[in-house]
SEGU-111062 format. One record per residue: x negated, y negated, z of N, C-alpha, C, O, CB in turn. Coordinates in steps of 0.05 Angstrom, whole numbers, plus 32768, in hexadecimal, padded with zeros to 4 digits. Glycine has a CB too. Layout:
BEGIN
XYZXYZXYZXYZXYZ
...
This chain:
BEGIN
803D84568209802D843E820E802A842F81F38025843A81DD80118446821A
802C841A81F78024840D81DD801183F281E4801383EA81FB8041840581CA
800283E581D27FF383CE81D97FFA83B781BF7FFA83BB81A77FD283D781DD
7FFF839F81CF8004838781B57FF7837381C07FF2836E81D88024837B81AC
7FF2836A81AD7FD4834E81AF7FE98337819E7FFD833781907FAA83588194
7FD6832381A97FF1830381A37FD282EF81A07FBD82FB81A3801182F481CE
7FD282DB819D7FC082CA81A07FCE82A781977FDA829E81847FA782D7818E
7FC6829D81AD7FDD827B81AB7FC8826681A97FB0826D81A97FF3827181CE
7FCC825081A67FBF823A81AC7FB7822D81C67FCD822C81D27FCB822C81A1
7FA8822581D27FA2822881ED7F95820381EA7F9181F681D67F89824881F5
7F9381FC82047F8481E382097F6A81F2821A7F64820A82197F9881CA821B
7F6081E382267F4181EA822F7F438201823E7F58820C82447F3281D48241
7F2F820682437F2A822282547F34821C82757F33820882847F04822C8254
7F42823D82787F41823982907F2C823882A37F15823C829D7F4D82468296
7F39822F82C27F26822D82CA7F17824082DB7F02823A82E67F29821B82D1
7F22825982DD7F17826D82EB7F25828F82E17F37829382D27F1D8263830A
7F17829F82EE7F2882BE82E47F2F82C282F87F2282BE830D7F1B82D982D7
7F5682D482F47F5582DA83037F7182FC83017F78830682EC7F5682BF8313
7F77830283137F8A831483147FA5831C83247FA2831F833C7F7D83218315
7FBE831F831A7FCF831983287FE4833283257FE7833F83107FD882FF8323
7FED83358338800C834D83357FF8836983387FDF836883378024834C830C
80078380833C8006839D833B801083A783208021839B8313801783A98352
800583BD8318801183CF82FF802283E0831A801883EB832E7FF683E582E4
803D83DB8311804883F88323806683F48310806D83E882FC804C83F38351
807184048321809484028310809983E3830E809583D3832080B484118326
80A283DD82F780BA83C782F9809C83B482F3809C83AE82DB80D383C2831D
808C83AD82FC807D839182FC805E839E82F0805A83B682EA807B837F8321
8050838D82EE8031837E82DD801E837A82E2801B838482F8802E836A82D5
800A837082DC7FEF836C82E77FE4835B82D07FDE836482BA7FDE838882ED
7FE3834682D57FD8832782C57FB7832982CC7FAC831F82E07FEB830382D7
7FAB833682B87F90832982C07F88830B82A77F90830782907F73834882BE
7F7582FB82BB7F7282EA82A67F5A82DB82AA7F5382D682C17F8982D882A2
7F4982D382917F2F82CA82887F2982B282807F3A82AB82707F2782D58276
7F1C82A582837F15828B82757F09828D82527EF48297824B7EFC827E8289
7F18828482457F11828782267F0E8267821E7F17825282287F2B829A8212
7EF5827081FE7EF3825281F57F06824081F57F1B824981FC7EEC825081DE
7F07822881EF7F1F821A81F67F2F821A81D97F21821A81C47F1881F98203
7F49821981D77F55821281BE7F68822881B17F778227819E7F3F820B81AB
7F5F824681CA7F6C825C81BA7F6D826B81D07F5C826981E17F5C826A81A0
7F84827D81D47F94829281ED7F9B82AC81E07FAB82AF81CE7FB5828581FB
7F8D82BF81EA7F9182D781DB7F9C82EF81F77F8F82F982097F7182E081C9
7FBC82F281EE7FC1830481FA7FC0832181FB7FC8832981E57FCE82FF81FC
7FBB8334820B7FBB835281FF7FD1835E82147FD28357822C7F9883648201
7FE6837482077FF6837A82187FF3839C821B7FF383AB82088010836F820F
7FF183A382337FF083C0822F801183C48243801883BA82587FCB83D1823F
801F83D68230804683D5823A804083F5823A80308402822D806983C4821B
805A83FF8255805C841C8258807C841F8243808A84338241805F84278280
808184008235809A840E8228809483FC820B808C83E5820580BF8408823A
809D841981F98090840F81E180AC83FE81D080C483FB81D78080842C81CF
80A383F981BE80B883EE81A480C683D381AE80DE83CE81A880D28406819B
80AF83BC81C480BA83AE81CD80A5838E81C080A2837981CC80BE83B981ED
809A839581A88091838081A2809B8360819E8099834A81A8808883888192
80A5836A818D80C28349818C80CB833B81AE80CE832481B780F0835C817C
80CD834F81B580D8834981CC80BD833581D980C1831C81DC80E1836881DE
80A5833F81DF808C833A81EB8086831F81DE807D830C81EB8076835181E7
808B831E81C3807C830781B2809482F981B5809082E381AB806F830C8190
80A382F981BB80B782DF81BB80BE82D281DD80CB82BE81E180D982E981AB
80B282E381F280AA82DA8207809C82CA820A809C82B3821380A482E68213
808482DD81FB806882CD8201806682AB81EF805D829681F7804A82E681F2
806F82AF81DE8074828E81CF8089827F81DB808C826881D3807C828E81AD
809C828981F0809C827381FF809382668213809A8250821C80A982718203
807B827D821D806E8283823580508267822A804982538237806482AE823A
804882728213802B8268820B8033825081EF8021824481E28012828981FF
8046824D81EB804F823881CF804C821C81D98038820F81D38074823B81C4
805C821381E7806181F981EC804E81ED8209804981D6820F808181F781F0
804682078216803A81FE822F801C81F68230801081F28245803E82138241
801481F482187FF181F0821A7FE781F6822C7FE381E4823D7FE681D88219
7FDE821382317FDA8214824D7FB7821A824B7FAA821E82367FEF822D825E
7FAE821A82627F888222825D7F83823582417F93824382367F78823A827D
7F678230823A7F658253822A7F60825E823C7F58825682527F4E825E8213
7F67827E82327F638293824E7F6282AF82337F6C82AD821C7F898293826F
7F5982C0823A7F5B82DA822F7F6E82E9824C7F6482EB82627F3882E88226
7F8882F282457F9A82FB82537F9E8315824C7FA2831B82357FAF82ED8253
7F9D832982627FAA833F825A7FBA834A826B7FB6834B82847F9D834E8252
7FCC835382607FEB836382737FE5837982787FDB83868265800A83688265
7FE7838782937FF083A88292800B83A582968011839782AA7FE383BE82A9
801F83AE8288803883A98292804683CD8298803D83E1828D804C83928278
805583CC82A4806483EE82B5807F83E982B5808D83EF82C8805C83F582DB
808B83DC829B80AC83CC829480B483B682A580CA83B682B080C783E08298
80A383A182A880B5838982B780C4837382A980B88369829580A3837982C7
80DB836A82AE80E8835882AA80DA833F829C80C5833782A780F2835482C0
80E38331828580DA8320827A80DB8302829280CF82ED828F80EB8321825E
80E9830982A580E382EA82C080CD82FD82CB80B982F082C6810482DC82DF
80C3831582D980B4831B82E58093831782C8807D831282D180C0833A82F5
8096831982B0807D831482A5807C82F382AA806B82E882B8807983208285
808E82E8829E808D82CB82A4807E82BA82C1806E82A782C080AA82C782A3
808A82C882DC808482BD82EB805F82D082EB804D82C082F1809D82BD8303
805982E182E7804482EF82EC802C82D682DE801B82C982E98048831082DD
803682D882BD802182C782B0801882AC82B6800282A182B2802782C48297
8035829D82C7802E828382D6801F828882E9800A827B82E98043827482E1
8022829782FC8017829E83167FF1829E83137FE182948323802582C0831F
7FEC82AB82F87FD482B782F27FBE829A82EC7FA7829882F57FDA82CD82D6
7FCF828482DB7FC9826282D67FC0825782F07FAB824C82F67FE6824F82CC
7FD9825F83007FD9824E83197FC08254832E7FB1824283377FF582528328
7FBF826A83337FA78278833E7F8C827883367F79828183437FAC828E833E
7F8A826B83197F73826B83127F6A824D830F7F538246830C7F71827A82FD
7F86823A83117F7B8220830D7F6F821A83307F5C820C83367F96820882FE
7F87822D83497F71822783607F56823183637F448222836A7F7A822F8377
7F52824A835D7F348250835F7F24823A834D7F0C8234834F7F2F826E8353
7F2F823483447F1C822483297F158205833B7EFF81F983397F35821D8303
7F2A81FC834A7F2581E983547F1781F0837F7F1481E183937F4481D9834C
7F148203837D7F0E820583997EE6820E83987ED8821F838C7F27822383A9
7EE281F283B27ED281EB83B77EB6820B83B47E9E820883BA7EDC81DB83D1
């Protein structure tokens, strides 16, 4: 097991918490928080170690250019595919910008 922490530049807070995917073989579990605005701090907890480079050069394409909410994010990941974290961490945005907007 290993754990790596990241932290990006963020635009405003999201708008709601929320949680997405399973920890099981192969895939993840995106939970995610509303944080002050301006800063995104990721925490990764991986069942496979010596994969940091790998994680931080996802995640900066994941959180670099996309200004996305602040959020305090954290991964359980059980080895999934860099498109299965990808689509997970969008999924987690998307789900929270509907709660955020529902009545």
């Amino acid at each position: 097991m290993e754990r790596l922490e990241f932290e990006f530049d963020a635009g405003p807070p999201a708008p709601a918490r929320t949680v997405v995917g399973v920890v099981a073989s192969g895939d993840l579990e995106v939970l995610l928080e509303p944080a002050a605005a301006g800063k995104t701090t990721v925490a990764v907890q991986t069942s496979v170690d010596g994969y940091g480079g790998t994680w931080k050069a996802l995640l900066e394409r994941v959180f670099g250019p996309a200004s996305l909410p602040a959020a305090h994010v954290e991964i359980n990941d059980n080895g999934a595919t860099p498109g299965v974290v990808r689509m997970r961490i969008e999924q987690a945005f998307e789900e929270a910008k509907q709660q955020g907007s529902a009545p």
